[in-house]
C-alpha positions as CSV (number, residue, x, y, z in Angstrom):
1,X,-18.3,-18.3,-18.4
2,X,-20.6,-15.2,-18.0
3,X,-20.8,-13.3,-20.6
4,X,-18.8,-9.4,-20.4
5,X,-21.1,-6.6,-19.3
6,X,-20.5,-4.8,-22.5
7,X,-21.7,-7.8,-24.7
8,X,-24.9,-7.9,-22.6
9,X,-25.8,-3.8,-23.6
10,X,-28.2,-2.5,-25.9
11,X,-26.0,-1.9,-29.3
12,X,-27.5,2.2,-28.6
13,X,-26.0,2.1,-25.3
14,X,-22.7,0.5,-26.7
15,X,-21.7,3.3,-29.1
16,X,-22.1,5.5,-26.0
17,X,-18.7,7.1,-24.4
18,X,-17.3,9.3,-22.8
19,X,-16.3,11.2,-26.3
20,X,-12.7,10.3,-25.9
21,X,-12.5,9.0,-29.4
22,X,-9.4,6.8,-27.7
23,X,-9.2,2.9,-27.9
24,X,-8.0,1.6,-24.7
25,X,-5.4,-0.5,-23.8
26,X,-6.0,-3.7,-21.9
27,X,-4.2,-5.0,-18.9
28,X,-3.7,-8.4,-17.7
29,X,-5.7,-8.4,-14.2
30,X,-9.4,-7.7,-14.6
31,X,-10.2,-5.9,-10.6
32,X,-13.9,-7.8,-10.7
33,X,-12.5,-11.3,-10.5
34,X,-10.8,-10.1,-7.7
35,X,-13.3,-8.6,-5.8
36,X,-15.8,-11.3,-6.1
37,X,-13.8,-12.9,-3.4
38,X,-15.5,-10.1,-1.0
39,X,-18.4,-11.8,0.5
40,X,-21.4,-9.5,0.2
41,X,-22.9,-8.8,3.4
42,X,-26.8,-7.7,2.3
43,X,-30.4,-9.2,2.2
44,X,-31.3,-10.8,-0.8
45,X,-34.4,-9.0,-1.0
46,X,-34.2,-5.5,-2.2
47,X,-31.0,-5.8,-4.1
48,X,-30.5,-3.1,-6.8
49,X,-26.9,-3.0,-7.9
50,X,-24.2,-6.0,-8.1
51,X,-22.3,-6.0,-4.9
52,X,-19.0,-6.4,-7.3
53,X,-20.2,-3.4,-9.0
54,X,-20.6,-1.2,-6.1
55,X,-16.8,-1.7,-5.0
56,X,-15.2,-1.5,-8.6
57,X,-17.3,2.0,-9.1
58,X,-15.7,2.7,-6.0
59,X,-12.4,1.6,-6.6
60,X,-12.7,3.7,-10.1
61,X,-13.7,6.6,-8.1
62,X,-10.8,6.7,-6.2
63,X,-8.3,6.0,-8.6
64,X,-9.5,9.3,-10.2
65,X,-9.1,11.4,-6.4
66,X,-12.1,11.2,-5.0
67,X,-12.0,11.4,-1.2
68,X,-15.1,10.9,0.0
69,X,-18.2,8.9,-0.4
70,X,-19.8,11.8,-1.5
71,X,-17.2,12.2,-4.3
72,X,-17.8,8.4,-5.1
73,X,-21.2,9.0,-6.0
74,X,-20.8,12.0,-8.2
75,X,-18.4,10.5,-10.4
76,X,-21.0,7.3,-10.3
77,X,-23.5,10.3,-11.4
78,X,-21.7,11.4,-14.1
79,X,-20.8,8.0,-15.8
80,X,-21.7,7.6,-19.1
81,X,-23.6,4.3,-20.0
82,X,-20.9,2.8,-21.7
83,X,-18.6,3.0,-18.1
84,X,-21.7,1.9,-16.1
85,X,-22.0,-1.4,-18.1
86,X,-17.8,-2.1,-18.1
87,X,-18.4,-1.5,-14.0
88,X,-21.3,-4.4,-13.9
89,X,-24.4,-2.2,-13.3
90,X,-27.5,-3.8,-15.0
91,X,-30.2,-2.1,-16.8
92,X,-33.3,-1.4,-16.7
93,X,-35.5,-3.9,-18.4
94,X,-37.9,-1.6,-19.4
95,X,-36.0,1.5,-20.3
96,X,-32.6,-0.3,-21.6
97,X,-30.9,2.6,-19.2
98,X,-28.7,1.9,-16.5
99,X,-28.9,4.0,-13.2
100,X,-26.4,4.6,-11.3
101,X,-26.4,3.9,-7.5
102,X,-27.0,6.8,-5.2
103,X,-24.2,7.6,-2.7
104,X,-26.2,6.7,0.2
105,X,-26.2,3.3,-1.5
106,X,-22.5,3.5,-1.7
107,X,-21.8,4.4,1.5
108,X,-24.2,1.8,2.9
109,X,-22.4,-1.1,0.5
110,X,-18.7,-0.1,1.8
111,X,-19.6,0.2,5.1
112,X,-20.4,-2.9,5.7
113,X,-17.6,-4.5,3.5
114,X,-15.2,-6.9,5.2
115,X,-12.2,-4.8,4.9
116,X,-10.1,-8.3,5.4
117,X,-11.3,-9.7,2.4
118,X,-11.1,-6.3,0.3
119,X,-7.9,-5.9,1.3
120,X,-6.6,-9.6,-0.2
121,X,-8.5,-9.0,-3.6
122,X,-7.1,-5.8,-3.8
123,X,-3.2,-7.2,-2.6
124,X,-3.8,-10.5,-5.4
125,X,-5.0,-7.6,-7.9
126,X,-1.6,-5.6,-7.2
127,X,0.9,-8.5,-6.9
128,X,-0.9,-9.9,-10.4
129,X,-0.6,-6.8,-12.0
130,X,2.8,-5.7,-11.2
131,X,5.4,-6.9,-13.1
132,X,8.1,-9.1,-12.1
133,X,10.6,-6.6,-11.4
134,X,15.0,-7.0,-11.6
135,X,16.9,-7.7,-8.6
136,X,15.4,-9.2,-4.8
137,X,12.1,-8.1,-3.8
138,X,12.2,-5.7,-0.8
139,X,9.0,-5.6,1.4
140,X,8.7,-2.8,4.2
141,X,6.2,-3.2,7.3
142,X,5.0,0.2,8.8
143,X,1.7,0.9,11.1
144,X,-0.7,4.1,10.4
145,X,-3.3,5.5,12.7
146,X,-5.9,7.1,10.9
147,X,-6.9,10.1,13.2
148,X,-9.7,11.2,11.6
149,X,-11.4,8.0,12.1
150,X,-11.3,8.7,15.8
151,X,-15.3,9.3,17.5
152,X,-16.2,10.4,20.8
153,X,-17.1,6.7,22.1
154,X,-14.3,4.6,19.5
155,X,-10.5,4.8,19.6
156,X,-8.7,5.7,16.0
157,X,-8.6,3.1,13.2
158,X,-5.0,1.5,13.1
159,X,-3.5,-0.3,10.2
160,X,-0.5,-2.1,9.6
161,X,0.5,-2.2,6.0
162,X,3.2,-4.3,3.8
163,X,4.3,-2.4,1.0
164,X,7.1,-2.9,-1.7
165,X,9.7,0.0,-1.6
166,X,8.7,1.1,-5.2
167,X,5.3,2.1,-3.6
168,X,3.0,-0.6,-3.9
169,X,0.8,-2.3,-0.9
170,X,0.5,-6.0,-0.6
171,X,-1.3,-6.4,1.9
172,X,-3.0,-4.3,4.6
173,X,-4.6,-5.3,7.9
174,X,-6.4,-3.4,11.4
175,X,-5.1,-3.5,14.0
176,X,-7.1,-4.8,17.4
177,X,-7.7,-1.7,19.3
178,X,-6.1,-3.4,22.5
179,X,-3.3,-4.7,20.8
180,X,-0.3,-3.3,18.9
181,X,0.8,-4.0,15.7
182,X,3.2,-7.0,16.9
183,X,0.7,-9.8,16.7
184,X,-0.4,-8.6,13.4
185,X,2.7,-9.3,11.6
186,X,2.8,-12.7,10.5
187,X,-1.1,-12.9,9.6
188,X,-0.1,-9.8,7.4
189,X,2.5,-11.5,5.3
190,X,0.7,-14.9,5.0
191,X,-0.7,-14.2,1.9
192,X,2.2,-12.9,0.3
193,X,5.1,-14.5,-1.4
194,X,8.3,-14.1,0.7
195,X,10.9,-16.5,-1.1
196,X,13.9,-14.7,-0.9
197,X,12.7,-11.2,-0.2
198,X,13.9,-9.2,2.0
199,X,11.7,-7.6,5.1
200,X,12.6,-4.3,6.5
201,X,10.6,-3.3,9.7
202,X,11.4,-0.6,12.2
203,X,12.4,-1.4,16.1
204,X,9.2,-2.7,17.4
205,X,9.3,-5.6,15.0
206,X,12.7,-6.6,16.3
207,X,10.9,-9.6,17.5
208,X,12.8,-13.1,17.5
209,X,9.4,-15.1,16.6
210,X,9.2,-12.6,13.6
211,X,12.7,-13.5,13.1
212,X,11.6,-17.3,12.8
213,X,8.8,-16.7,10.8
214,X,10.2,-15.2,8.6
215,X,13.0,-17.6,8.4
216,X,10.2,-20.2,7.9
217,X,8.6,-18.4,5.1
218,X,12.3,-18.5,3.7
219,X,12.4,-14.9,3.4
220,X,15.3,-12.6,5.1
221,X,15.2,-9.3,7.7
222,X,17.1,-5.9,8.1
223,X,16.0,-5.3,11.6
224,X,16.5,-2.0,13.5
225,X,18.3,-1.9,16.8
226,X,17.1,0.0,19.6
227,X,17.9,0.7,23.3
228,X,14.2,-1.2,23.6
229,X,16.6,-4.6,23.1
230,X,19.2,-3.3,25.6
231,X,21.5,-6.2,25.5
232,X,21.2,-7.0,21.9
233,X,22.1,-3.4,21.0
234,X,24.9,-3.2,23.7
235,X,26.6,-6.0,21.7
236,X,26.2,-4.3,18.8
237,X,27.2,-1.1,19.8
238,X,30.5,-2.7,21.2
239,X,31.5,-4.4,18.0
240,X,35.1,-3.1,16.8
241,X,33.5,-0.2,14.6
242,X,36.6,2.0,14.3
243,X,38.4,-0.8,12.9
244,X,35.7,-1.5,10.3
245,X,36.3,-0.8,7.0
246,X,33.8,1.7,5.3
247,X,31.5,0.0,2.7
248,X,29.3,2.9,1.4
249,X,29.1,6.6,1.7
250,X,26.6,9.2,0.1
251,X,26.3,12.6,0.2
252,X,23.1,14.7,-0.3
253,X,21.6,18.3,-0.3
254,X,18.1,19.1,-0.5
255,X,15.5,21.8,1.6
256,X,18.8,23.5,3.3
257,X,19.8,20.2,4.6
258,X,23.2,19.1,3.9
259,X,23.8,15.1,4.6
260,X,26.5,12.5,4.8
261,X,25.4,8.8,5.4
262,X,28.3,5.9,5.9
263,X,27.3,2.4,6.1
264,X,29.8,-0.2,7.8
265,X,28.7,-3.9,7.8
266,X,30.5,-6.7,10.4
267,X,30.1,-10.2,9.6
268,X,30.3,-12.5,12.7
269,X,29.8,-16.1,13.8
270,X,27.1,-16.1,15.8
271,X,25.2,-13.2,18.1
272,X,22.0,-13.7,20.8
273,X,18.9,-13.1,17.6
274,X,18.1,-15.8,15.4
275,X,19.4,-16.7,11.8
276,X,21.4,-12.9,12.4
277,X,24.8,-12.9,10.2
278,X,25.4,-9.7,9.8
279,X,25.6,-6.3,11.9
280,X,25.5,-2.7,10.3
281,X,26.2,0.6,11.4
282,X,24.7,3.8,9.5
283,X,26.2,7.2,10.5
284,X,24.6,10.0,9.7
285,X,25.2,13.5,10.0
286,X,22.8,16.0,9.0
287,X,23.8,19.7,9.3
288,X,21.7,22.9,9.0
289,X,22.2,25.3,5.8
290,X,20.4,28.0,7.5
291,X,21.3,27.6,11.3
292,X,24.2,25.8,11.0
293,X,23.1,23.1,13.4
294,X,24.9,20.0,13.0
295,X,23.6,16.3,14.2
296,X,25.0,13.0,14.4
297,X,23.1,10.2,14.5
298,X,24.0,6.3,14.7
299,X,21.7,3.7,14.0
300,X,22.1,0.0,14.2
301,X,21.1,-3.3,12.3
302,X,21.1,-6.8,11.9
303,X,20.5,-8.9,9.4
304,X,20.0,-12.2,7.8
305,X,21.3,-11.8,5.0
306,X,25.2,-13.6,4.5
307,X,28.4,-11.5,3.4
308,X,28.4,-11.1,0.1
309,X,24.5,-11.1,-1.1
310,X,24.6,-7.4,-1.2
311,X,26.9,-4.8,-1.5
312,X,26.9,-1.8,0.4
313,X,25.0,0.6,-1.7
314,X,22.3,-2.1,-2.3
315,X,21.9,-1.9,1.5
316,X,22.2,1.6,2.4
317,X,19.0,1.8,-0.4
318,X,17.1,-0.9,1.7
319,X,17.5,1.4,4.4
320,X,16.5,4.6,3.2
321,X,13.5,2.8,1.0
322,X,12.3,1.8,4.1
323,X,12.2,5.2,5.6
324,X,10.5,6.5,2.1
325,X,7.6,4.8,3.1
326,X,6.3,7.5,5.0
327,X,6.8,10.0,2.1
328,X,5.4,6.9,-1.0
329,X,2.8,6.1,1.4
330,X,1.4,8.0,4.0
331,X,2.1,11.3,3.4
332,X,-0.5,10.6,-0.1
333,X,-2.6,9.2,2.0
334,X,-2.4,11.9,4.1
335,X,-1.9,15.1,1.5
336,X,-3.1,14.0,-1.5
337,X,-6.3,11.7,-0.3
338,X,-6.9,14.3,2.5
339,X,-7.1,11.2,5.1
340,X,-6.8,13.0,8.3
341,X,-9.2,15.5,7.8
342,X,-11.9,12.8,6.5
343,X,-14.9,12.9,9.1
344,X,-15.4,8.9,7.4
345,X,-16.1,7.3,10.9
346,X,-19.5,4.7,9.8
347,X,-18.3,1.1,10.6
348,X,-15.6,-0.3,8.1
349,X,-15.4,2.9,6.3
350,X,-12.4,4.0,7.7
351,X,-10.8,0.5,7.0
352,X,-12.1,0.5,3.5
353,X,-11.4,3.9,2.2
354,X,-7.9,3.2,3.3
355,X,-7.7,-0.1,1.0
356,X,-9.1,2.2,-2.0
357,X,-6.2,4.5,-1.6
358,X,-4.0,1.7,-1.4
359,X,-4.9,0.4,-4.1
360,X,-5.0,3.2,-6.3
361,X,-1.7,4.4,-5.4
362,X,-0.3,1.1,-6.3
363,X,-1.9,1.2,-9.9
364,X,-0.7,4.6,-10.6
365,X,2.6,3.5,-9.8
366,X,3.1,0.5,-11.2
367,X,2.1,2.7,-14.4
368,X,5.2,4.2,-13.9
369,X,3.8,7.5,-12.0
370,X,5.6,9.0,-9.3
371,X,3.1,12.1,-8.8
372,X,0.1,10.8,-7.9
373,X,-1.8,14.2,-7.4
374,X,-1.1,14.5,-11.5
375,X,-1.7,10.8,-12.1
376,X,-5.5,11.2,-10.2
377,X,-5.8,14.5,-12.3
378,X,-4.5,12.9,-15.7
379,X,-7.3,9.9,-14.6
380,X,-10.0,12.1,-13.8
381,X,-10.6,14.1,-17.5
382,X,-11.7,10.5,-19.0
383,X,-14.0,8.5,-17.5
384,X,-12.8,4.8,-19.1
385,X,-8.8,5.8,-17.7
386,X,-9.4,4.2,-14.1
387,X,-11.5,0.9,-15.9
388,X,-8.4,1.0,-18.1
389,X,-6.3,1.0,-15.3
390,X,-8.1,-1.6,-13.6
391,X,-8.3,-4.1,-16.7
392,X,-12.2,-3.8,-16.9
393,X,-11.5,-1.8,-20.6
């Protein structure tokens, strides 16, 4: 068993901090053991800095906001010795001193990362860390393009991304620029444990060999219903709704919006989708504080999930969770991170970067932070926070 990085320091480089005067607290998952399973891609000759160490120093970096690889390498730059050592950077046999890598050696490192295998240390790190959480797990499947990835001769990065409806991403995978996200569905959730959990998708993976696989992985669906499945949502649409008692109503005001959602749920025998037993029926109408505009708008769903294993406020939250994503998920990415106006275009940057943020989103909140612009400023004033965070202090 190799020894710790901090047993291996000088005992004049040990007693350096960061001046924080704070012990810190340890967390079960250590991020290196993780990230080991990334293959690193350079020579042998020449070979500076860990490859381990490079992508937890940039993992670290992020956690704290940093949004660029630029950013990366300050915060490397202003380390103290102590938080070099905990990150796996060696020093110098001569001096005792450890220096830290340039951000051209950064940038160099992650771009030629297999984004892949980053992204499955970093969705074992999350799923190891997180806490068994109360109740079924509820998994929702979204795509992203990342338009700031796009180049004059390359199409824009797309990703497809599991993540739970608390906030956290599982998994994370590219998507084949001439392909859609549809074949990248099942190799997304192979990793993950699906026993019992619920999926939640929008239209496009209203799929029947999605359906299967996920009956195989002995998980369950809550599958949109669009006019894209014509006859499957004419049957729905016809179902006795009127009739149909209501199971769950809410009512909600918020940014001069005022909003009623009912939720009605038909049981049935059988109906053309596989392992489907029940149908639902969200209503929603949405009026206008300001102009006085009122909506109405009706959405359909199957399930596999049989009458009785939830009631109707558990699923009306599946529903709306799902639709949270874009606020828990990419609107950080996008506000907070500053994604699409990043000019990161080099190789697997774009695909990398985009597991960092991932991943750091899903620390801060499975430390019980909804605000993740105060969580990166709260990490940033204290240089061992994100190796705290990351179970490396």
């Amino acid at each position: 068993m190799p020894a710790h990085p901090s047993s291996r320091m000088p005992s004049c480089l040990r007693q350096l901090g960061d001046g924080s005067g704070s012990t810190p607290l340890e967390t079960a998952a250590d991020l290196r053991s993780y990230l080991a399973a990334v293959p690193d891609p350079r020579a042998r000759r020449g070979i500076r800095h860990p490859w381990t160490a490079l992508l937890t120093a940039a993992a670290a970096a992020v956690l704290v906001g940093a949004a660029s690889i630029t950013a990366i390498g300050e915060w490397a730059a202003d380390a103290p010795q102590r938080v070099l050592a905990l990150l796996g950077f060696r020093p110098d046999p001569l001096t005792g001193l450890i220096r830290p890598p340039h951000a051209t050696t950064i940038r160099l490192a992650l771009a030629a990362a297999d984004g892949d295998a980053l992204d499955r240390a970093i969705g074992d790190f999350l799923q190891e860390r997180q806490a068994p959480a109360p109740g079924r797990k509820v998994i929702a499947v979204d795509g992203k393009t990342l338009r700031g990835s796009r180049t004059a001769g390359r199409t824009a990065t797309a990703l497809i991304a599991a993540m739970t409806h608390s906030g956290q991403v599982l998994a994370q995978r590219q998507i084949d620029h001439k392909s859609n996200e549809i074949p990248a569905f099942a190799p997304l959730l192979d990793d993950i444990d699906l026993t019992d959990a619920l999926i939640t998708a929008d239209a496009l993976h209203t799929q029947h060999d999605h359906t299967s696989y996920l009956h195989e992985r002995r998980a369950h669906y809550l599958a949109v219903i669009k006019r894209n499945h014509p006859g499957l949502h004419d049957r729905v649409c016809r179902l006795p709704w009127r009739d149909i008692r209501l199971d769950h109503v809410e009512r909600t005001r918020a940014h001069q919006r005022d909003e009623i959602r009912r939720l009605k749920t038909a049981a049935f025998a059988h109906i053309d989708y596989p392992h489907a037993r029940q149908a639902l029926q969200v209503v929603r109408r949405r009026k206008d504080m300001g102009t006085g505009k009122l909506t109405i708008e009706r959405i359909y769903l199957v399930t596999s999930l049989p009458p009785g294993a939830a009631d109707g406020s558990e699923l009306a939250a599946w529903i709306r969770g799902h639709w949270r994503i874009e606020n828990q998920l990419h609107h950080v990415r996008d506000r907070t991170f500053h994604k699409d106006a990043s000019h990161i275009r080099t190789r697997h940057l774009p695909r990398v970067m985009a597991g960092l943020r991932n991943l750091a989103i899903g620390v801060h909140r499975q430390d019980g932070r909804t605000n993740i612009a105060a969580a990166l400023r709260h990490a940033v004033r204290n240089h061992l926070r994100p190796l705290t965070a990351l179970g490396l202090a």
